[in-house]
N, CA, C and O atoms as a MOPAC input file, in Angstrom:
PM7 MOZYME 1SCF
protein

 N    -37.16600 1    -5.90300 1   -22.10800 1
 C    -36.90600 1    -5.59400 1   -20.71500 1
 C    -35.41100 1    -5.46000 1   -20.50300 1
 O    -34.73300 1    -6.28500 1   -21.11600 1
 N    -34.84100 1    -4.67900 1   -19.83700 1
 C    -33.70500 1    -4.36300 1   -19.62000 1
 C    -33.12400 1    -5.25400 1   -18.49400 1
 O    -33.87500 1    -5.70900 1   -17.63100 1
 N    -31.89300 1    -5.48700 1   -18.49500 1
 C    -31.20800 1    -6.40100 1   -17.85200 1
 C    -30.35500 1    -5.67500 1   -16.66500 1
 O    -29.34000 1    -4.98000 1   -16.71900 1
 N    -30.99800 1    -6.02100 1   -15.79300 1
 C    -30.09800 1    -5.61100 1   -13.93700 1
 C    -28.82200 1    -6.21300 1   -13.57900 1
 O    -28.52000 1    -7.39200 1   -13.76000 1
 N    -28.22300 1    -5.46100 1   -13.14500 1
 C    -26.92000 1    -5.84500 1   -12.79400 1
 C    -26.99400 1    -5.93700 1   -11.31500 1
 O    -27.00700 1    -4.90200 1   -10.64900 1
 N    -27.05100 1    -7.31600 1   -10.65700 1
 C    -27.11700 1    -7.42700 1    -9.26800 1
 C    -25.64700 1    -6.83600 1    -8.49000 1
 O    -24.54300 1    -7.12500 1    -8.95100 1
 N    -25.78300 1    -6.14500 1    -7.49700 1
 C    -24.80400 1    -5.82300 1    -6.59200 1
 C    -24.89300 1    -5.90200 1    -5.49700 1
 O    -25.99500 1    -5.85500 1    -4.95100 1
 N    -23.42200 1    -6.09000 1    -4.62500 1
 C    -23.89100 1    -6.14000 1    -3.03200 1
 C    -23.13900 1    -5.40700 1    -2.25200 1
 O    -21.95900 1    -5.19200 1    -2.52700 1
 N    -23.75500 1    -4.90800 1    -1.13000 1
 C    -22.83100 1    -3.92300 1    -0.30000 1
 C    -21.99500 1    -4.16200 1     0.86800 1
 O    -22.85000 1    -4.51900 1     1.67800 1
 N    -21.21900 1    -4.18700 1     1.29700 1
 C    -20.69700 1    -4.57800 1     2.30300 1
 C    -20.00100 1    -3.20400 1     3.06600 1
 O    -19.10100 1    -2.47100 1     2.65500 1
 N    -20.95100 1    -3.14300 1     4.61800 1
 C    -20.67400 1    -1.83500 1     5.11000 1
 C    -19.60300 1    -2.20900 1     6.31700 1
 O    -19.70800 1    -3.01100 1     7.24600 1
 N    -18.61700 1    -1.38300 1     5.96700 1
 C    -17.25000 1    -1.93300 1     6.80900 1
 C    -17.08900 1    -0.53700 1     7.87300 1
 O    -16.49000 1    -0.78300 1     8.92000 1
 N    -17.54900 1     0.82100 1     7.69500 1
 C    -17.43000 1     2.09200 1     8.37600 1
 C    -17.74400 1     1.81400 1     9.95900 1
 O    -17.87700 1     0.61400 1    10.20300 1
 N    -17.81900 1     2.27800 1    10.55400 1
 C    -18.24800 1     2.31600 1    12.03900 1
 C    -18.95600 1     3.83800 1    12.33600 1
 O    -19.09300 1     4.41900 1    13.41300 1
 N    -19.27000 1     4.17100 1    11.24800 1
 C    -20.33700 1     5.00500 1    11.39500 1
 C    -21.85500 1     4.87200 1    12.15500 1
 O    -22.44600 1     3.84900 1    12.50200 1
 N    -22.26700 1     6.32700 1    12.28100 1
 C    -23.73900 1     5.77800 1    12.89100 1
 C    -24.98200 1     5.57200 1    12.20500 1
 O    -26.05200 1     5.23400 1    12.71000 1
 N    -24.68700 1     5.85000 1    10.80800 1
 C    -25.74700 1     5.59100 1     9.73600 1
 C    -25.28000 1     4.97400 1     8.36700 1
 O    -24.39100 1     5.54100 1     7.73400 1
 N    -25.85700 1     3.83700 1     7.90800 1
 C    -25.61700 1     3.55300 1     6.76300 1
 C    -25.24800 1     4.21400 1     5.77700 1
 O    -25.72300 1     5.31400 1     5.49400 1
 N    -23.87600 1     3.32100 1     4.78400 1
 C    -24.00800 1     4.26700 1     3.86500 1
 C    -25.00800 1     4.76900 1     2.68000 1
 O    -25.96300 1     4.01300 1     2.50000 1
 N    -24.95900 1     5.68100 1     2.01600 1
 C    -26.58800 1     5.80400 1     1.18700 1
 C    -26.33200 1     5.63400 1    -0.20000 1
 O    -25.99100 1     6.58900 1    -0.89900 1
 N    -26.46700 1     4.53900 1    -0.62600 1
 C    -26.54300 1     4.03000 1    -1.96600 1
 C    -27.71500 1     4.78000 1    -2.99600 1
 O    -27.66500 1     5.53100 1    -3.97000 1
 N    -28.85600 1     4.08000 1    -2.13700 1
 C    -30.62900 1     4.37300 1    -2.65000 1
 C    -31.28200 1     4.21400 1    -1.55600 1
 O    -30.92500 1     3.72400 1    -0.48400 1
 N    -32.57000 1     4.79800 1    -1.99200 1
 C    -33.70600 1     4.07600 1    -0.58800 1
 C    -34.13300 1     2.88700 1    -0.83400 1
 O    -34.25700 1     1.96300 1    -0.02900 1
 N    -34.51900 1     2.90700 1    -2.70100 1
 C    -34.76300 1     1.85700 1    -3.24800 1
 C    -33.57900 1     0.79800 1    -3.79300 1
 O    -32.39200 1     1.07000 1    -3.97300 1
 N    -34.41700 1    -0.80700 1    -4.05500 1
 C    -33.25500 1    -1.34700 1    -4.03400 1
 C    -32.99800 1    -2.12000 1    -5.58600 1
 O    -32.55700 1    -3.21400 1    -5.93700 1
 N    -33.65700 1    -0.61800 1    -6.44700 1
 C    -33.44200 1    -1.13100 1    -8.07700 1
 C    -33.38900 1     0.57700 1    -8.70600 1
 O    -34.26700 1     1.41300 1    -8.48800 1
 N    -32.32300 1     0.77000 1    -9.39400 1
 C    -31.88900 1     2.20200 1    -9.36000 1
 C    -30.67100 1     2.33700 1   -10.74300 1
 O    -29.46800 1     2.09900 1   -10.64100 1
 N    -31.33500 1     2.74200 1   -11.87800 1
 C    -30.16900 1     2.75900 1   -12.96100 1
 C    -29.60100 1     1.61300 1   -12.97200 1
 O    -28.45500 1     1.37900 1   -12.58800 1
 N    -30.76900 1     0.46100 1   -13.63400 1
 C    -29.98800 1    -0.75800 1   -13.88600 1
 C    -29.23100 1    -1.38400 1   -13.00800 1
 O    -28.58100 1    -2.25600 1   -13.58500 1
 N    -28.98600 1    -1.33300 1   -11.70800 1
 C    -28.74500 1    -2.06100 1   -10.77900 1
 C    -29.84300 1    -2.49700 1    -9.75200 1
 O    -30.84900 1    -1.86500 1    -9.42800 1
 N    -29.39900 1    -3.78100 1    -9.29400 1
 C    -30.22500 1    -4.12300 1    -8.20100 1
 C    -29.57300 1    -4.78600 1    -6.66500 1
 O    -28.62100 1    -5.56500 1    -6.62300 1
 N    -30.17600 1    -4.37700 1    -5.70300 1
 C    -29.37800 1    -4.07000 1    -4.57400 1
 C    -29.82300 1    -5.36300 1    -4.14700 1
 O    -30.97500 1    -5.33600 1    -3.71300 1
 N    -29.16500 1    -6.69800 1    -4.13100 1
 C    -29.75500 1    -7.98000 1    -3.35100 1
 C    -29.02500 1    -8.03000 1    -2.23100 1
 O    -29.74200 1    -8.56000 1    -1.38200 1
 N    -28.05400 1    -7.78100 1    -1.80700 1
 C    -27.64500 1    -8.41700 1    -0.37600 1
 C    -26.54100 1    -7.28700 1    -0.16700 1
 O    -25.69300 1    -6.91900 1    -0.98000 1
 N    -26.80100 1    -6.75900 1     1.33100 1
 C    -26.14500 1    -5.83500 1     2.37800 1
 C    -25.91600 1    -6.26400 1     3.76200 1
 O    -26.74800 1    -6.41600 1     4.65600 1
 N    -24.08200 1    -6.50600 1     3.79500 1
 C    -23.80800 1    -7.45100 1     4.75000 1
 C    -22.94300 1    -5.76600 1     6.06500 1
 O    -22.00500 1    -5.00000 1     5.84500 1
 N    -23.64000 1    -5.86500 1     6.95800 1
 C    -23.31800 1    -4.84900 1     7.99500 1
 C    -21.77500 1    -5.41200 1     9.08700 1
 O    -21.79000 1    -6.11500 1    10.09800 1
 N    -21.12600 1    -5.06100 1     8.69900 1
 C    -20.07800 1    -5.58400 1     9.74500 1
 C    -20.18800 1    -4.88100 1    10.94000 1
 O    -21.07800 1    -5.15500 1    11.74500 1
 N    -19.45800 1    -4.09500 1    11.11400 1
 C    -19.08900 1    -3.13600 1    12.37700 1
 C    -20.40400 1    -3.01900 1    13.31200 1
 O    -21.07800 1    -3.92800 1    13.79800 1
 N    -20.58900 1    -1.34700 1    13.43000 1
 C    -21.08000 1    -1.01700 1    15.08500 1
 C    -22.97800 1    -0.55600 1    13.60100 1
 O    -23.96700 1    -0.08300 1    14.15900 1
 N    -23.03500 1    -0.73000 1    12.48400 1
 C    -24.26700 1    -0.80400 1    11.42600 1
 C    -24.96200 1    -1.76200 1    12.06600 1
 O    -24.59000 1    -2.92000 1    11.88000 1
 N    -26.04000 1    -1.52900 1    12.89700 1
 C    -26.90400 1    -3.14100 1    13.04300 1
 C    -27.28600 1    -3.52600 1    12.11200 1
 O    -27.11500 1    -2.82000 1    11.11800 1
 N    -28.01300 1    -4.86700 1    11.95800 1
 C    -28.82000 1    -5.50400 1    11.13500 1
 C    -30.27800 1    -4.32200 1    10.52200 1
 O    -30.78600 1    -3.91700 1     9.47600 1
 N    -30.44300 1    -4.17400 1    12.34200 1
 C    -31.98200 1    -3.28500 1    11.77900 1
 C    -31.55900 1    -2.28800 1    11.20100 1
 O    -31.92800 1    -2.31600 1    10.02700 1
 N    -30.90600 1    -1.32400 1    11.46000 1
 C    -30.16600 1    -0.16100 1    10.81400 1
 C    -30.11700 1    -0.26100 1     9.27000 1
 O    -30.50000 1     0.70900 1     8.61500 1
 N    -29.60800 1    -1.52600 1     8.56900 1
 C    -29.31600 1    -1.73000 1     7.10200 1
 C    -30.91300 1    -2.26300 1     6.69800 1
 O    -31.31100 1    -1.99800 1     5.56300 1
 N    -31.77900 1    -2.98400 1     7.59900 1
 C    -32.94400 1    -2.80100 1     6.79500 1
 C    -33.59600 1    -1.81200 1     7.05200 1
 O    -34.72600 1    -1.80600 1     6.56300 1
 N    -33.33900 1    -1.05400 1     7.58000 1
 C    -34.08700 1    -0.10600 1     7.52200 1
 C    -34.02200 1     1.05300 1     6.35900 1
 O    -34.84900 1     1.91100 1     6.05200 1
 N    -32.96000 1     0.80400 1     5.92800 1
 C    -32.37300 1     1.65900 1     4.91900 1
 C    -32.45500 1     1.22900 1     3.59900 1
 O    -32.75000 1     2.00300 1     2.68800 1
 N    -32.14500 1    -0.28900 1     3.38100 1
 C    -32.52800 1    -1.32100 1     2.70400 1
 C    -33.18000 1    -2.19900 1     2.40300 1
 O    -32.75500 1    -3.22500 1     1.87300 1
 N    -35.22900 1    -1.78000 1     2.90100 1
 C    -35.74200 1    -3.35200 1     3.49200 1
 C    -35.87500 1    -4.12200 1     2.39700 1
 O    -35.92000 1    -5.35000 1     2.46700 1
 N    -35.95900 1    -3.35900 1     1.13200 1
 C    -36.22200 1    -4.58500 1    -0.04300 1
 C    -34.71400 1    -5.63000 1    -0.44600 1
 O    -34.69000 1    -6.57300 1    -1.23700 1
 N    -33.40100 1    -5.01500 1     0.49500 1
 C    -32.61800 1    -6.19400 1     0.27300 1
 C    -32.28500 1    -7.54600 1     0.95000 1
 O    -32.36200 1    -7.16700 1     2.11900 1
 N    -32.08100 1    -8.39000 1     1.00200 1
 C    -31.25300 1    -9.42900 1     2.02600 1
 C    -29.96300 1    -8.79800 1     2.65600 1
 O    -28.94300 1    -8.28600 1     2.19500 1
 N    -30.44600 1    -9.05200 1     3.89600 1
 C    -29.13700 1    -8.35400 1     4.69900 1
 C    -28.89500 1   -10.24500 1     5.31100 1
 O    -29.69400 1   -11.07000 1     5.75300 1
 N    -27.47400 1   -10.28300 1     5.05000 1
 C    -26.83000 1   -11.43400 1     5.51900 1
 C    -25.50100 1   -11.27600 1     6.71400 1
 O    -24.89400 1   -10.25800 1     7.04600 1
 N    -25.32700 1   -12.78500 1     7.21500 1
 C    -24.48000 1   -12.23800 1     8.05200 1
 C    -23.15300 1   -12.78700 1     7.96700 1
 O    -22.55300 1   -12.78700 1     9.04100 1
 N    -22.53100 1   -13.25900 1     6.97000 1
 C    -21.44100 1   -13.30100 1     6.55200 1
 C    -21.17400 1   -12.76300 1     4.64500 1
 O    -21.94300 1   -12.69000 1     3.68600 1
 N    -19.70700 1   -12.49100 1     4.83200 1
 C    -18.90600 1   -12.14500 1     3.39800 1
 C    -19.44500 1   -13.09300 1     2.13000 1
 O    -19.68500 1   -12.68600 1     0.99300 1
 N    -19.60400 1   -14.82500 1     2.74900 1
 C    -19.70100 1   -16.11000 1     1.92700 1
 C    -20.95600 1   -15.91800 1     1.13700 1
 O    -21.08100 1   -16.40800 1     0.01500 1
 N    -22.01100 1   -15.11000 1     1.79400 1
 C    -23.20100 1   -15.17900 1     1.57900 1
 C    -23.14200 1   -14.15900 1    -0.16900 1
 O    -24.13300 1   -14.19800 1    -0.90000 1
 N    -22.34400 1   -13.64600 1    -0.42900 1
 C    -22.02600 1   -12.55200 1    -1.44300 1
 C    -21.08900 1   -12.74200 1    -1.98700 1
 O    -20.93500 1   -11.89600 1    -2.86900 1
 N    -19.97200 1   -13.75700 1    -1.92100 1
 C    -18.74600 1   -14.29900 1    -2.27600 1
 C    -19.15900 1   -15.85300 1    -3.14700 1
 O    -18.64500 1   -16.43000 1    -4.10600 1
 N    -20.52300 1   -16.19400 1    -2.12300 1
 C    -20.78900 1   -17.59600 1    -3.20900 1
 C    -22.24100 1   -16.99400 1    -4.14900 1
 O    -22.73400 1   -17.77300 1    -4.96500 1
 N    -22.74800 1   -15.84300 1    -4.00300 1
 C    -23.65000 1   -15.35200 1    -4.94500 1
 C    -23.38100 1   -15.29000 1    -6.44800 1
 O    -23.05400 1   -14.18600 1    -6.88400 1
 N    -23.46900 1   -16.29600 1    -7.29100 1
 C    -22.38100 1   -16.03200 1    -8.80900 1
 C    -23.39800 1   -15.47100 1    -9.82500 1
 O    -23.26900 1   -15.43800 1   -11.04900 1
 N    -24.76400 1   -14.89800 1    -8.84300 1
 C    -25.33800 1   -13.38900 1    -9.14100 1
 C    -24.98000 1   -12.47100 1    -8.93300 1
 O    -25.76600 1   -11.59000 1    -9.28100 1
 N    -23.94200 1   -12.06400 1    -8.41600 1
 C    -23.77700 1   -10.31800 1    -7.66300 1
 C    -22.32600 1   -10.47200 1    -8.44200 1
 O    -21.42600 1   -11.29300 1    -8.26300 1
 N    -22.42600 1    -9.49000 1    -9.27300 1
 C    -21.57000 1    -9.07900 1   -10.32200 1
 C    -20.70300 1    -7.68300 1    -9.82700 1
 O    -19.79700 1    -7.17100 1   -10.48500 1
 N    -21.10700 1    -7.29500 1    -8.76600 1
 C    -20.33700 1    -5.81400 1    -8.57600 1
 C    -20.83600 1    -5.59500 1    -6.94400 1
 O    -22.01700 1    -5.53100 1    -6.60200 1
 N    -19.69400 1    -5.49900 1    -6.04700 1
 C    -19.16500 1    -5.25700 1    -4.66000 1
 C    -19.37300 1    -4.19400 1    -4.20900 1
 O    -18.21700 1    -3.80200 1    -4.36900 1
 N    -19.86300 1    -3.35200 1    -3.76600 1
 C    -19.66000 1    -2.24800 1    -3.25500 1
 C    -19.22400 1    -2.15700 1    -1.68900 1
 O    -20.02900 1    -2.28100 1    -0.76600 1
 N    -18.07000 1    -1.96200 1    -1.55400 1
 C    -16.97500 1    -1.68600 1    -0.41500 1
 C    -17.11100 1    -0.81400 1     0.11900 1
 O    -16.26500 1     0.04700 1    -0.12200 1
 N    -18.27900 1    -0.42000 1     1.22900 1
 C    -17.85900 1     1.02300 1     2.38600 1
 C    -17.25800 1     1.47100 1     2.93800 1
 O    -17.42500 1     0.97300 1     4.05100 1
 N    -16.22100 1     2.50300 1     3.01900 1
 C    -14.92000 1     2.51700 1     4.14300 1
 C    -14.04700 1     1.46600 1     5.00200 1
 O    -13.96800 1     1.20900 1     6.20400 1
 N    -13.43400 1     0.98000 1     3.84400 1
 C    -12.85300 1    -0.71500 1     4.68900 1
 C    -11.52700 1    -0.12700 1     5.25100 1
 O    -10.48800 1     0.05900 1     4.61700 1
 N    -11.74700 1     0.10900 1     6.46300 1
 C    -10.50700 1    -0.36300 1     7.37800 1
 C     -8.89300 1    -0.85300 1     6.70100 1
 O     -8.95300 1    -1.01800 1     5.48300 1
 N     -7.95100 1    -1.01900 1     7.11700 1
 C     -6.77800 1    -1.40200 1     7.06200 1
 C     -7.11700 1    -3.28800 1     6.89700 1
 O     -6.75400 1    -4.10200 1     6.04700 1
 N     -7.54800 1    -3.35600 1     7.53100 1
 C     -7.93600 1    -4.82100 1     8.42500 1
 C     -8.42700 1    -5.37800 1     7.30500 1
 O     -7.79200 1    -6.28900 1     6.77300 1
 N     -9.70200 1    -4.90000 1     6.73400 1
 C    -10.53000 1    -5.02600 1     5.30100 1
 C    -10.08700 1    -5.37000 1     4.43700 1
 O    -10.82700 1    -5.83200 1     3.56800 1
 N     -8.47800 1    -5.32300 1     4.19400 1
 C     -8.14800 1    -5.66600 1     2.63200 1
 C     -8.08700 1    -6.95400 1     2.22000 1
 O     -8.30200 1    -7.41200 1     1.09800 1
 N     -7.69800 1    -7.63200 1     3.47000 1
 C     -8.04100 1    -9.61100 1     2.74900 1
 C     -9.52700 1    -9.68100 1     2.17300 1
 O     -9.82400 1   -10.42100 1     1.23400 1
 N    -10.46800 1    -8.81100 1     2.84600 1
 C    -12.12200 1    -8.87600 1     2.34000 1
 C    -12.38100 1    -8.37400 1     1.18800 1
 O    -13.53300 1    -8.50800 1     0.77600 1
 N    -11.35600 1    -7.63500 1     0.31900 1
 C    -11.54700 1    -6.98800 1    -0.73000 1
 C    -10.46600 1    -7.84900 1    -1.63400 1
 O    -10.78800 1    -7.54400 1    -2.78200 1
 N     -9.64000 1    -8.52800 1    -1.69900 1
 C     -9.06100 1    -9.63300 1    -2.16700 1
 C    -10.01100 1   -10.48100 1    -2.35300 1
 O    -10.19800 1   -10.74700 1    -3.54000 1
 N    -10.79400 1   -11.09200 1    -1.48700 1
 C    -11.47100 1   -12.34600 1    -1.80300 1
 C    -12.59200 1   -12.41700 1    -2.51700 1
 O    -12.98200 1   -13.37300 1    -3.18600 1
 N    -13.44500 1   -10.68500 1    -2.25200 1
 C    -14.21600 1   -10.33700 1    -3.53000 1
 C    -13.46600 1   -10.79200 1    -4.52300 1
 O    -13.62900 1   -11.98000 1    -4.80200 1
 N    -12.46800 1   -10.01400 1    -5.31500 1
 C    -12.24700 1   -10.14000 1    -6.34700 1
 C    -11.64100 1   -11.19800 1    -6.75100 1
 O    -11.80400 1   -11.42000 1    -7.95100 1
 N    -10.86300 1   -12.09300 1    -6.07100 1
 C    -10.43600 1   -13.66800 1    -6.51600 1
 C    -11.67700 1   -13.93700 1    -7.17400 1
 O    -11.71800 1   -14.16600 1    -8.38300 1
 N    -12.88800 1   -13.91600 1    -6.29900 1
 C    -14.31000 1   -14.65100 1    -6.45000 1
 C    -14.82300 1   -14.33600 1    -8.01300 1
 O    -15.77300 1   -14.93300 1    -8.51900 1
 N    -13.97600 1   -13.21400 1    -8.75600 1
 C    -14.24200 1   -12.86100 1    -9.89400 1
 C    -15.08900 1   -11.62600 1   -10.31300 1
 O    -15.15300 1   -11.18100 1   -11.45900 1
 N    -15.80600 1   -11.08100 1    -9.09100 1
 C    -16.72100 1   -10.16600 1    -8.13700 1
 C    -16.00900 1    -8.56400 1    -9.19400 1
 O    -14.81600 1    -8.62200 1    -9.49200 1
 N    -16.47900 1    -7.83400 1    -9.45600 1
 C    -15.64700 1    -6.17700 1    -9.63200 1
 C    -16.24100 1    -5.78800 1    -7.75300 1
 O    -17.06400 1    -6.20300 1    -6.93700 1
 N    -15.41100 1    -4.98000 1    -7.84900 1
 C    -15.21000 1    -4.37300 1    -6.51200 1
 C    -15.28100 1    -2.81800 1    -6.85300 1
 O    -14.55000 1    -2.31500 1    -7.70500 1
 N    -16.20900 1    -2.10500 1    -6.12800 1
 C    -15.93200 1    -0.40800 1    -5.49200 1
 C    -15.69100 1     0.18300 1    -4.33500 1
 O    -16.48100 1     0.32200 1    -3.40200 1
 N    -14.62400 1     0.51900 1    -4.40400 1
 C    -14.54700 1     0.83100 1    -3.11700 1
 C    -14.94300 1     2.63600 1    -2.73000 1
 O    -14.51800 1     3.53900 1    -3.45100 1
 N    -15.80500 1     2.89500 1    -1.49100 1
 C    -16.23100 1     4.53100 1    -1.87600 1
 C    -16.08000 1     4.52900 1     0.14200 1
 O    -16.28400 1     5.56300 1     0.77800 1

């Protein structure tokens, strides 16, 4: 059996639709466990897009995960960059798209 690489998303845009990773939330050896919506993204919005992931409501929730091996960063703001620091202190790889 092949081995998944857990990742998590963190949508920082103020867009009106999520960004689109997958529909599904296991896709070329990755697996999508936790999508944290900051901005004007509701909650329902990211499950809806994501229902097979955990949508959480803080950074900590994905910062103390020492499963989620790889960050995925949505349009982070100016403001965003201490949030993309603390990923990676956490030891986290980070993408930013």
């Amino acid at each position: 059996m092949d081995t998944l690489t857990n990742i998590a998303l963190i949508e920082c845009d103020a867009a009106k639709t999520p960004y689109s990773l997958d529909t599904i939330s296991t896709f070329n050896g990755f697996h999508l466990k936790k999508v944290l919506a900051k901005r004007t993204i509701t909650e329902r919005m990211a499950k809806e897009q994501y229902p097979q992931s955990e949508i959480v409501q803080s950074k900590q929730a994905i910062i103390n995960d020492k499963s989620i091996e790889l960050v995925i960063v949505s349009s982070p703001a100016k403001e965003d960059l201490p949030l993309v620091g603390e990923v990676l202190e956490s030891g986290k790889s980070v993408r930013i798209v």
